[in-house]
Chimera marker file (.cmm) of the C-alpha trace (Angstrom):
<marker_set name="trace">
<marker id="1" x="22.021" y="184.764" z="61.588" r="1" g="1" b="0" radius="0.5"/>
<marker id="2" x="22.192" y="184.003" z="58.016" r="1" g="1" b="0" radius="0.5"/>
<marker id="3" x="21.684" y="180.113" z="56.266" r="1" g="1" b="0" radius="0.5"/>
<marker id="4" x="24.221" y="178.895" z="54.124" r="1" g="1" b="0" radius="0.5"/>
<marker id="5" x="22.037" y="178.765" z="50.817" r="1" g="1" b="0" radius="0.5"/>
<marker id="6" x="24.432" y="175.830" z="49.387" r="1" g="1" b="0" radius="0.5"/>
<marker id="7" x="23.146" y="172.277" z="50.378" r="1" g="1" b="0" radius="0.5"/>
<marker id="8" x="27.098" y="171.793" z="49.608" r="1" g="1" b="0" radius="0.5"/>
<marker id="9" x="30.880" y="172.658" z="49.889" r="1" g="1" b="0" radius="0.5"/>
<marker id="10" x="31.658" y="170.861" z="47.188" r="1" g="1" b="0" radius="0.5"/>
<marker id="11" x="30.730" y="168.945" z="44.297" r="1" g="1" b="0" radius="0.5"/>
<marker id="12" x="33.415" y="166.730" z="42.957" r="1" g="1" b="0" radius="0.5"/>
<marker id="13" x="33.508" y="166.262" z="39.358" r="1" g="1" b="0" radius="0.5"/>
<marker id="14" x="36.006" y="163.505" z="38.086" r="1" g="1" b="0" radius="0.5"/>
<marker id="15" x="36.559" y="160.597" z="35.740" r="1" g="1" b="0" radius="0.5"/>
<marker id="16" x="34.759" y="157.383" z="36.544" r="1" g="1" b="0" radius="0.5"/>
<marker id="17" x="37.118" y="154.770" z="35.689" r="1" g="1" b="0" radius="0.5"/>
<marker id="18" x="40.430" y="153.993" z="37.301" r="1" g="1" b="0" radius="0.5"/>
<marker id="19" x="42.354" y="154.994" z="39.217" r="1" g="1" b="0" radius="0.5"/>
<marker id="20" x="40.818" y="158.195" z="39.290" r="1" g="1" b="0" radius="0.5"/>
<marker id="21" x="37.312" y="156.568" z="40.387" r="1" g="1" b="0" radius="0.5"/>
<marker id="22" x="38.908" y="154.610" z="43.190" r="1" g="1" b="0" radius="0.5"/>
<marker id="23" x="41.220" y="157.633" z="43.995" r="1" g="1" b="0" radius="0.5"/>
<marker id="24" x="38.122" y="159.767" z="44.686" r="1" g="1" b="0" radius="0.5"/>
<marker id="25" x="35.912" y="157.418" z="46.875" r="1" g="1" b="0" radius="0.5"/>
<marker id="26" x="38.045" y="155.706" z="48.779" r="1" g="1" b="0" radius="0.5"/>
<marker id="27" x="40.891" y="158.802" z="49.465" r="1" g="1" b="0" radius="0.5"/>
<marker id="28" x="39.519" y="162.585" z="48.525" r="1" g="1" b="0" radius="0.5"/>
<marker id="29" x="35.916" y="162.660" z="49.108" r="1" g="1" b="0" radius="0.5"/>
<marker id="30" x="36.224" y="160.885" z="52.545" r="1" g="1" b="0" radius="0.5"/>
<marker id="31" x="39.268" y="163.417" z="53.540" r="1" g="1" b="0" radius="0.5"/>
<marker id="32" x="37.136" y="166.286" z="52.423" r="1" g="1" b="0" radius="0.5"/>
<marker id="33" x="34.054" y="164.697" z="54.250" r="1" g="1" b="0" radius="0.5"/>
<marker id="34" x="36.364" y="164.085" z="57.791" r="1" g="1" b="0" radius="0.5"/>
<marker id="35" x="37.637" y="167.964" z="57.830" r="1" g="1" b="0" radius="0.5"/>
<marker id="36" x="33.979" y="168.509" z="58.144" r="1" g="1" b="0" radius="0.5"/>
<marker id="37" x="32.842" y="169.966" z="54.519" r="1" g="1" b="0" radius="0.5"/>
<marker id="38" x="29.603" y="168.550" z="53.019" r="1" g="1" b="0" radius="0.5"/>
<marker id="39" x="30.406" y="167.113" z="49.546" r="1" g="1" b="0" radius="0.5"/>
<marker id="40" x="28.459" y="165.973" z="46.329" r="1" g="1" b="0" radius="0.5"/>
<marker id="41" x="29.582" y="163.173" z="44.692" r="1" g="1" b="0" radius="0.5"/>
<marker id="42" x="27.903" y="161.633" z="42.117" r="1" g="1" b="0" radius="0.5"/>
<marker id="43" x="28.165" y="157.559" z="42.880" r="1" g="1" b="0" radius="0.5"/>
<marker id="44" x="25.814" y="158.511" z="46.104" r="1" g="1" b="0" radius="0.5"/>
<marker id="45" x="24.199" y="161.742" z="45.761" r="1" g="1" b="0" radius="0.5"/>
<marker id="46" x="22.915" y="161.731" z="42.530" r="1" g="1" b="0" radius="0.5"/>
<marker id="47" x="18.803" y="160.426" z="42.294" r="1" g="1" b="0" radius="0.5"/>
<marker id="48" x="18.360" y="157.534" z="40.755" r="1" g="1" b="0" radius="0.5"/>
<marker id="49" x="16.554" y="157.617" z="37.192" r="1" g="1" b="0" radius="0.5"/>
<marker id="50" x="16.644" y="161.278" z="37.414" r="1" g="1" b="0" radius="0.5"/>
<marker id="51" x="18.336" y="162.711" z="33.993" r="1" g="1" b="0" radius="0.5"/>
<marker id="52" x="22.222" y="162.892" z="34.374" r="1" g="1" b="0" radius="0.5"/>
<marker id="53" x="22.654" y="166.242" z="32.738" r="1" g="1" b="0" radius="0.5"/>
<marker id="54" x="19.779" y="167.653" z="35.602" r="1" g="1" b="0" radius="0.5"/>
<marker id="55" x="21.514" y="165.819" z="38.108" r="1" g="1" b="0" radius="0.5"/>
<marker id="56" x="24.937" y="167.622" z="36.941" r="1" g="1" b="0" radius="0.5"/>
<marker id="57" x="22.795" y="170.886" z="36.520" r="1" g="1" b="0" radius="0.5"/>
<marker id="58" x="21.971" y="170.529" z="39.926" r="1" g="1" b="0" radius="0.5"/>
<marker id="59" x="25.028" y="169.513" z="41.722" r="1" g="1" b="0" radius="0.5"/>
<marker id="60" x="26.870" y="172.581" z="40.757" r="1" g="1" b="0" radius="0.5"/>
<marker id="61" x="24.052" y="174.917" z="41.703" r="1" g="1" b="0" radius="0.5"/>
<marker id="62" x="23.660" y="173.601" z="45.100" r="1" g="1" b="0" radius="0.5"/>
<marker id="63" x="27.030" y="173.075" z="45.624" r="1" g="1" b="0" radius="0.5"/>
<marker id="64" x="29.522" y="176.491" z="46.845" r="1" g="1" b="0" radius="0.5"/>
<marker id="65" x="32.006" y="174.807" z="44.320" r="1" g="1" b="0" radius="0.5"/>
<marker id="66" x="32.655" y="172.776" z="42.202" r="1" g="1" b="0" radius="0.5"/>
<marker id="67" x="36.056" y="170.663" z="42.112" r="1" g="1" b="0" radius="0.5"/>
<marker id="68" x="37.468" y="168.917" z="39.293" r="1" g="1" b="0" radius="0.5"/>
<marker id="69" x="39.731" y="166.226" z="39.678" r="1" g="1" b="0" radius="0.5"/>
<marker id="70" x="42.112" y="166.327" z="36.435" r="1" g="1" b="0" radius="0.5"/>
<marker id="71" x="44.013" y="163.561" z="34.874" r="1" g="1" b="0" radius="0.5"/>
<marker id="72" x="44.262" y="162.323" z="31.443" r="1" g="1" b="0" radius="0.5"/>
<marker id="73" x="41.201" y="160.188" z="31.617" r="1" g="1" b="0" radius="0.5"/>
<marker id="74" x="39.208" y="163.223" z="32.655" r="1" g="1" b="0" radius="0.5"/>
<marker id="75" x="40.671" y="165.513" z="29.991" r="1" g="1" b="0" radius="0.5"/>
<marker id="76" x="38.919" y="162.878" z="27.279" r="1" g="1" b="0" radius="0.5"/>
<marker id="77" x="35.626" y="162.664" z="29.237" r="1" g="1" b="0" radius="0.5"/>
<marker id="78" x="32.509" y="163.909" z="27.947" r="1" g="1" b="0" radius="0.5"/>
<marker id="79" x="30.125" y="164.542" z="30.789" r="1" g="1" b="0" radius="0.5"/>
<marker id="80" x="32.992" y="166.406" z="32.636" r="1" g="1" b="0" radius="0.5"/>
<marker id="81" x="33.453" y="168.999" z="29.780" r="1" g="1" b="0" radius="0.5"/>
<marker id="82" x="29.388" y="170.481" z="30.769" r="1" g="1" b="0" radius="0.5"/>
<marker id="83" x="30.278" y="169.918" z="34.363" r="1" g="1" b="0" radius="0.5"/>
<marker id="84" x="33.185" y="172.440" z="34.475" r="1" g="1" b="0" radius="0.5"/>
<marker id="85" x="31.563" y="174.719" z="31.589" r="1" g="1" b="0" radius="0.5"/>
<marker id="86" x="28.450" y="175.128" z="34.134" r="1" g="1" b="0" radius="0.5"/>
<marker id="87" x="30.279" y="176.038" z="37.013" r="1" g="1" b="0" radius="0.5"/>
<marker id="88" x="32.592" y="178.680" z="34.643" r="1" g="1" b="0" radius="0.5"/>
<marker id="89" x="29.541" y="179.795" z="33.756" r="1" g="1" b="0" radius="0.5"/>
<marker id="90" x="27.905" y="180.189" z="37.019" r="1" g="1" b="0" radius="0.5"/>
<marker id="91" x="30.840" y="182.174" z="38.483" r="1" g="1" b="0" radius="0.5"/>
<marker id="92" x="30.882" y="184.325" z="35.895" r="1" g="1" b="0" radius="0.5"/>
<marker id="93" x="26.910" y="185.444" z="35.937" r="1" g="1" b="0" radius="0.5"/>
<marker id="94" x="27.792" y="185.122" z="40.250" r="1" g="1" b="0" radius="0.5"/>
<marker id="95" x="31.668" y="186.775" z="39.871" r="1" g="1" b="0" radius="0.5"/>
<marker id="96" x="32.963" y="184.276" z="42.163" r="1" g="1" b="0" radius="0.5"/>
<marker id="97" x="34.833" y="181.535" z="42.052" r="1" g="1" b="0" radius="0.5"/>
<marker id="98" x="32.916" y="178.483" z="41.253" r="1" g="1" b="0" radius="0.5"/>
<marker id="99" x="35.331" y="176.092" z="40.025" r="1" g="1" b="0" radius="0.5"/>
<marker id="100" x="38.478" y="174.743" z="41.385" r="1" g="1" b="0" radius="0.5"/>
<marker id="101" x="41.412" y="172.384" z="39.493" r="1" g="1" b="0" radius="0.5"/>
<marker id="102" x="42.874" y="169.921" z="41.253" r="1" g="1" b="0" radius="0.5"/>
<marker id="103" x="45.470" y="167.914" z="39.080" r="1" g="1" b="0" radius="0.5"/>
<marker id="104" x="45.758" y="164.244" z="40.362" r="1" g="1" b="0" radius="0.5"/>
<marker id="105" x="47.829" y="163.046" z="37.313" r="1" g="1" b="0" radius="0.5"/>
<marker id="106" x="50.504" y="164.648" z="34.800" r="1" g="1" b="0" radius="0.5"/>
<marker id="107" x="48.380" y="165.826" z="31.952" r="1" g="1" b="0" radius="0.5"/>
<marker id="108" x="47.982" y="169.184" z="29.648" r="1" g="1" b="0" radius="0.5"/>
<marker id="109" x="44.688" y="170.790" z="30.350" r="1" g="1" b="0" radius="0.5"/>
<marker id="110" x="42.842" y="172.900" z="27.153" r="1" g="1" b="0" radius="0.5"/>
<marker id="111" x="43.414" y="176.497" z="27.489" r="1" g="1" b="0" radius="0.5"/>
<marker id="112" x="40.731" y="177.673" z="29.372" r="1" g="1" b="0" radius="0.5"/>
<marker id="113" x="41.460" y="175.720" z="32.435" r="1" g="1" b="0" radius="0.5"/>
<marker id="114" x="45.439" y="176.774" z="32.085" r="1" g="1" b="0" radius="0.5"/>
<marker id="115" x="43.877" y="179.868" z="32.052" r="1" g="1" b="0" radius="0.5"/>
<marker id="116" x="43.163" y="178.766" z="35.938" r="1" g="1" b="0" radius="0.5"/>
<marker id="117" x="45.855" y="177.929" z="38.933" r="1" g="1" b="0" radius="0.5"/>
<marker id="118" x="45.242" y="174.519" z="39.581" r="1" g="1" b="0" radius="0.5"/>
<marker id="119" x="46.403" y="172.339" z="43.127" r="1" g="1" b="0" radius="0.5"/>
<marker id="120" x="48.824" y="169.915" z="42.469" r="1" g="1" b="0" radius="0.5"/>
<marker id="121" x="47.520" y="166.803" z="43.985" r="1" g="1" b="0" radius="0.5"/>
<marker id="122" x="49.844" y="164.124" z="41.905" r="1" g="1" b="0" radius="0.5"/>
<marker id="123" x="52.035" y="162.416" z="45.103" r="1" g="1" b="0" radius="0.5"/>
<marker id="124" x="51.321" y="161.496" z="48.153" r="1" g="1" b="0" radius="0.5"/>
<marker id="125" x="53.591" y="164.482" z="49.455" r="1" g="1" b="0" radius="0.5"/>
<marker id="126" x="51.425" y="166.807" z="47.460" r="1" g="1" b="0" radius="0.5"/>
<marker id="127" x="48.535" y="165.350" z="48.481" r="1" g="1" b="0" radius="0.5"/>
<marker id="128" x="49.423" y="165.907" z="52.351" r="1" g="1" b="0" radius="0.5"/>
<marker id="129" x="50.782" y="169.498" z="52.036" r="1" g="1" b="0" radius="0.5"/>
<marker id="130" x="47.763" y="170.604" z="49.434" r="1" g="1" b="0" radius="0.5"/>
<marker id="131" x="44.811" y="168.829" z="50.864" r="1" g="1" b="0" radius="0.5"/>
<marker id="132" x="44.542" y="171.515" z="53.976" r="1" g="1" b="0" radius="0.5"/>
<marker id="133" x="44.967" y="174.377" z="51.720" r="1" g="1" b="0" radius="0.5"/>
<marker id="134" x="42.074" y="173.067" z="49.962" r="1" g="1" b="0" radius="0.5"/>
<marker id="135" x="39.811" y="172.313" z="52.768" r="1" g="1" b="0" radius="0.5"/>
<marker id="136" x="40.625" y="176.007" z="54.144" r="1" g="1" b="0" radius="0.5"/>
<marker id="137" x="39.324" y="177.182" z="50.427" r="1" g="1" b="0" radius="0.5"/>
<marker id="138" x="36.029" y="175.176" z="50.572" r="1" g="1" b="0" radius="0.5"/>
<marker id="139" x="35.213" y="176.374" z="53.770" r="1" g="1" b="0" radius="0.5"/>
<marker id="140" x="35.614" y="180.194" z="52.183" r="1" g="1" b="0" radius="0.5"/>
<marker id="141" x="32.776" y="181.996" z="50.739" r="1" g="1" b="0" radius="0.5"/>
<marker id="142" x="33.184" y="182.097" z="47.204" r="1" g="1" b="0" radius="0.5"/>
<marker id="143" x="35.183" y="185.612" z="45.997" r="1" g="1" b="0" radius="0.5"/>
<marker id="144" x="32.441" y="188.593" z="45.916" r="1" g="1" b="0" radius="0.5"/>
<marker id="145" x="30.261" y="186.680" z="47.691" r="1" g="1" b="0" radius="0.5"/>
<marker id="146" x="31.928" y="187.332" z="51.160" r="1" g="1" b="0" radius="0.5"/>
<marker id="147" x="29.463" y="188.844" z="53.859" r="1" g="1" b="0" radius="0.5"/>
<marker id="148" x="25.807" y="187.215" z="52.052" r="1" g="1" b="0" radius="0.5"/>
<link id1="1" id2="2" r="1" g="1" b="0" radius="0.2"/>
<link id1="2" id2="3" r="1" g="1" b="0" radius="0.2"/>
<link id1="3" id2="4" r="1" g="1" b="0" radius="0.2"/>
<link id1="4" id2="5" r="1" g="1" b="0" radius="0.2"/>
<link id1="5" id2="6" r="1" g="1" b="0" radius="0.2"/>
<link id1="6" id2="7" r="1" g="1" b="0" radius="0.2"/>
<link id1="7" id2="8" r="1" g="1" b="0" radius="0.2"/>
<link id1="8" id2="9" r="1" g="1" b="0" radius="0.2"/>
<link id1="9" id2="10" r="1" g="1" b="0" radius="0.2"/>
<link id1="10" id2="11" r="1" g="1" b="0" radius="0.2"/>
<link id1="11" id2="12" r="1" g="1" b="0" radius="0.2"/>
<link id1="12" id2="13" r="1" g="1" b="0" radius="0.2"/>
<link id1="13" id2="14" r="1" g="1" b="0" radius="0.2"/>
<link id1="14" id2="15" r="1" g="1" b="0" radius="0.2"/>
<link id1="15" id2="16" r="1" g="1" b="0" radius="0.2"/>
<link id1="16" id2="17" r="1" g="1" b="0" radius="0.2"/>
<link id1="17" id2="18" r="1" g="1" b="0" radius="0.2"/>
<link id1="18" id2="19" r="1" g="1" b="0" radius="0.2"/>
<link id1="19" id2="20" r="1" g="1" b="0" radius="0.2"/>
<link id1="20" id2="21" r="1" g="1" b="0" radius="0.2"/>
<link id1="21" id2="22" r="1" g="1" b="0" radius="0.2"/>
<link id1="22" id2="23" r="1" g="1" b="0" radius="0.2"/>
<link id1="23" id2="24" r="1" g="1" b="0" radius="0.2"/>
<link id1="24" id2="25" r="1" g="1" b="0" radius="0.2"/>
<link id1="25" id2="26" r="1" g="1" b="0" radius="0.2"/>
<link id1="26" id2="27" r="1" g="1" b="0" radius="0.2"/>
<link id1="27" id2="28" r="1" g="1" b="0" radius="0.2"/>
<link id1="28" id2="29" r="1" g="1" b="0" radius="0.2"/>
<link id1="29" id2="30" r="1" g="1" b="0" radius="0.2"/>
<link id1="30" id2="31" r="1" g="1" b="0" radius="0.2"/>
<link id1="31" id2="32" r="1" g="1" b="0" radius="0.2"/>
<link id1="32" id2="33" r="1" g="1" b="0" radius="0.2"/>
<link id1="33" id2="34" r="1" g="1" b="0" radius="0.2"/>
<link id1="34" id2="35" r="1" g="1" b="0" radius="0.2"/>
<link id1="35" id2="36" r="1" g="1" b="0" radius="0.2"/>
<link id1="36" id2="37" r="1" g="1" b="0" radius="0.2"/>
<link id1="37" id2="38" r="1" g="1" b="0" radius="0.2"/>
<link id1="38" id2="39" r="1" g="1" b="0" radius="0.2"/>
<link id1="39" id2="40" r="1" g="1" b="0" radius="0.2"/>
<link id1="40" id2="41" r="1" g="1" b="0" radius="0.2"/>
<link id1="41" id2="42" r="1" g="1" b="0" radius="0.2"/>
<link id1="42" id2="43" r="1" g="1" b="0" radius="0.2"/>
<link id1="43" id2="44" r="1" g="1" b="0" radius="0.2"/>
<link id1="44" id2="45" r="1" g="1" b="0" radius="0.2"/>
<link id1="45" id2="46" r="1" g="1" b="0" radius="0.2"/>
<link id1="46" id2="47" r="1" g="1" b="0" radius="0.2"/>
<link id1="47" id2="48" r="1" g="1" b="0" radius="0.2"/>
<link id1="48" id2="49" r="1" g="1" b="0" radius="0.2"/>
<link id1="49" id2="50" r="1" g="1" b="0" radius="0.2"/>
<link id1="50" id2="51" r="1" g="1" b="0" radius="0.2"/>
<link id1="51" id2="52" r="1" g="1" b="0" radius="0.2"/>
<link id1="52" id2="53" r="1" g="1" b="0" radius="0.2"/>
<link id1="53" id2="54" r="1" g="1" b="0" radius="0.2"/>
<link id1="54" id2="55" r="1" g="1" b="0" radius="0.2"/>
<link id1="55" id2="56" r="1" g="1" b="0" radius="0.2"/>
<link id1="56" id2="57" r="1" g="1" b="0" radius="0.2"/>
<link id1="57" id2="58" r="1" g="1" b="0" radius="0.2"/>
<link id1="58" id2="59" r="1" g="1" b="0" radius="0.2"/>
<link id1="59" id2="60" r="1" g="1" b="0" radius="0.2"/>
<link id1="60" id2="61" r="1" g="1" b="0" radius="0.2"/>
<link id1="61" id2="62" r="1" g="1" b="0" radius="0.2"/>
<link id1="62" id2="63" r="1" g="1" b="0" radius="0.2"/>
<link id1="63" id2="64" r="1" g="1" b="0" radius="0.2"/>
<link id1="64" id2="65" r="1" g="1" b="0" radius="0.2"/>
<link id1="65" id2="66" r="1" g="1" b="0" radius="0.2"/>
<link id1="66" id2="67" r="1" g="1" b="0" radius="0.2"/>
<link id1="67" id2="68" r="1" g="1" b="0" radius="0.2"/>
<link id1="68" id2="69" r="1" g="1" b="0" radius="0.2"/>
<link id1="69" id2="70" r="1" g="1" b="0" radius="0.2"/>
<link id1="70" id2="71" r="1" g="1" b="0" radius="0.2"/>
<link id1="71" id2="72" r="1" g="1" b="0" radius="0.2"/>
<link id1="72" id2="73" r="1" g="1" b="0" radius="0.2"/>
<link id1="73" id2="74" r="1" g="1" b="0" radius="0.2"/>
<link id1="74" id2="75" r="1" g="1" b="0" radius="0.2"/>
<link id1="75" id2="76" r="1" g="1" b="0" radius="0.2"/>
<link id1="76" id2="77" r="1" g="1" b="0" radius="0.2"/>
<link id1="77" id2="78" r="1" g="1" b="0" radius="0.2"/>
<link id1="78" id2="79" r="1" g="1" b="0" radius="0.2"/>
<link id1="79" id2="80" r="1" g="1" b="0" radius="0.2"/>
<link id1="80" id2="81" r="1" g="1" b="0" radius="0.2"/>
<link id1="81" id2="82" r="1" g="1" b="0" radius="0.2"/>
<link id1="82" id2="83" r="1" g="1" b="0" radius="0.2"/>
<link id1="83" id2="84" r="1" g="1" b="0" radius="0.2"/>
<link id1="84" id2="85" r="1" g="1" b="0" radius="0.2"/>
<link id1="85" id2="86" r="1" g="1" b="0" radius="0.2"/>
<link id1="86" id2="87" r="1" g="1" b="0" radius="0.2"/>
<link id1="87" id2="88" r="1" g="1" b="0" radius="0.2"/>
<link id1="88" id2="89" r="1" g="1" b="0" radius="0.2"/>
<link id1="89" id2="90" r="1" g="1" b="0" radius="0.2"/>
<link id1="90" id2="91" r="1" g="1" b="0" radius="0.2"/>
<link id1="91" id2="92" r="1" g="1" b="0" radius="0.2"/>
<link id1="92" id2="93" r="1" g="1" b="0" radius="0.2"/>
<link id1="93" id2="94" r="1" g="1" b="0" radius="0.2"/>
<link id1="94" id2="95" r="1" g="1" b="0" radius="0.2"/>
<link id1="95" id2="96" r="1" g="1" b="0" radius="0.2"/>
<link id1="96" id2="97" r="1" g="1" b="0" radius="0.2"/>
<link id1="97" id2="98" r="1" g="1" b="0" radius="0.2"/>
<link id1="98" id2="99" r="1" g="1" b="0" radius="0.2"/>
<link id1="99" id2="100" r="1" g="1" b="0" radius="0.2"/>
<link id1="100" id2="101" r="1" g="1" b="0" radius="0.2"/>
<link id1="101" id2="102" r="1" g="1" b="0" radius="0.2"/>
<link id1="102" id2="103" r="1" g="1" b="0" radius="0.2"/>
<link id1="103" id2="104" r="1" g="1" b="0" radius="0.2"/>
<link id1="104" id2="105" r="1" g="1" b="0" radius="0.2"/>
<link id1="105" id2="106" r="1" g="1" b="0" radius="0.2"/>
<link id1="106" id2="107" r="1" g="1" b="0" radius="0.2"/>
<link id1="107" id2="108" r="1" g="1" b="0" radius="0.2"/>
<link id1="108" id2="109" r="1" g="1" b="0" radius="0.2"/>
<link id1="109" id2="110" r="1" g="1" b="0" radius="0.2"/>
<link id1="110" id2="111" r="1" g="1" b="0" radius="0.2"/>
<link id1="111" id2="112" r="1" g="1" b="0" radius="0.2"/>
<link id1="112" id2="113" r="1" g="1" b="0" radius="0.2"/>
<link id1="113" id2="114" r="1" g="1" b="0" radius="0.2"/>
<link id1="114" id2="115" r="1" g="1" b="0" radius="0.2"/>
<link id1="115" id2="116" r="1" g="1" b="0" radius="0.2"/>
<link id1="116" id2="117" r="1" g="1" b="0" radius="0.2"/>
<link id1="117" id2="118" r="1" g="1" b="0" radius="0.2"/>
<link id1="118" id2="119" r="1" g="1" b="0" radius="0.2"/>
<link id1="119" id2="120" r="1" g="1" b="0" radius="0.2"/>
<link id1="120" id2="121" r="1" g="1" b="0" radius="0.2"/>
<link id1="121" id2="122" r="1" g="1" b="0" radius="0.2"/>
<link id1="122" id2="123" r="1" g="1" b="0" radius="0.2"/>
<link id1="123" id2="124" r="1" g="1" b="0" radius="0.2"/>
<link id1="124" id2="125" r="1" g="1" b="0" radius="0.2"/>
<link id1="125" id2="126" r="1" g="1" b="0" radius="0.2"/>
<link id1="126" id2="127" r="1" g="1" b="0" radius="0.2"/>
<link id1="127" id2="128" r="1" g="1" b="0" radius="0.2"/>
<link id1="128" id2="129" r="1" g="1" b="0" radius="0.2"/>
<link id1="129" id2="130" r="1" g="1" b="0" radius="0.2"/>
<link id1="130" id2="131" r="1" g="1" b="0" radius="0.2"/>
<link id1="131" id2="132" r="1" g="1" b="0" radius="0.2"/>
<link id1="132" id2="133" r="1" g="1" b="0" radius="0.2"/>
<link id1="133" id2="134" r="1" g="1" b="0" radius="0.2"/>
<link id1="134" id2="135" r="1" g="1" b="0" radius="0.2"/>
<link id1="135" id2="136" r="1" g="1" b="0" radius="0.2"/>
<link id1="136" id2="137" r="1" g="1" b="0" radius="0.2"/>
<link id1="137" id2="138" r="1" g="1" b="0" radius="0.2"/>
<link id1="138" id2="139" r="1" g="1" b="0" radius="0.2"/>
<link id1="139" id2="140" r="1" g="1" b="0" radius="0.2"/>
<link id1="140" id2="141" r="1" g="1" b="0" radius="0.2"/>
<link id1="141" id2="142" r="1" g="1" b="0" radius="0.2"/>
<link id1="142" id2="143" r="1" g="1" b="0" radius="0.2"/>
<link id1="143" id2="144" r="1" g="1" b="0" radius="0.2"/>
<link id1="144" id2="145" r="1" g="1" b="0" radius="0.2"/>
<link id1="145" id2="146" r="1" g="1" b="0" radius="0.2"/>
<link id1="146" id2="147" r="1" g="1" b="0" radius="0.2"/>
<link id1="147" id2="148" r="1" g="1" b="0" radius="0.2"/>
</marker_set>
């Protein structure tokens, strides 16, 4: 029997102001987190005086993948920018799929992330019909990893 070498499904990267911040804590993470998957989040799972950028570093290397939660507030973020670029990154040295989009509120992405098919996560109908779809994905081995 083989270990899972992630400490985590998923790592959710998102904008820390509102009312994506709330959105996340209080709604996603605990959804994710009650279908069973082991999450990341920042807020609680980050070490304390530890550098951020490390602490980012390391979140998406121990974490199967990473999800971002896009809105406009996230779009102008700094910190989420190296986030997603590390987990790009790491899927492509891995040729998996590292990075997921989940859009939580209207907004035009750059490029390379259109480049992407994102979940549509902006109602509450969305929300119910695109959250198990999700889950079933995070519970997936990443593509080309299947079988290690």
């Amino acid at each position: 029997m083989q270990t899972d070498p992630f400490t985590y499904d998923a790592f959710v990267s998102y904008r820390h102001q509102e009312p994506d911040k709330a959105w996340v804590r209080k709604t996603f993470v605990p959804a994710l987190e009650a279908a069973g998957l082991r999450v990341c989040v920042d807020h609680r799972d980050f070490r304390l005086g530890a550098p951020l950028v490390t602490e980012m570093a390391r979140a998406v290397e121990q974490s199967r993948t990473t999800v971002a939660v896009l809105s406009p507030a996230y779009l102008d973020g700094r910190f989420a920018e190296l986030e997603n670029v590390l987990a790009e990154h790491l899927g492509l040295e891995e040729r998996s799929v590292r990075l997921i989009y989940v859009v939580r509120e209207p907004c035009e992405p750059p490029l390379r992330m259109r480049a992407r098919l994102r979940l549509d996560l902006t109602t509450d109908a969305e929300v119910a019909e695109g959250l198990p779809r999700l889950i079933d994905s995070l519970r997936e081995p990443p593509a080309g990893q299947a079988g290690t």
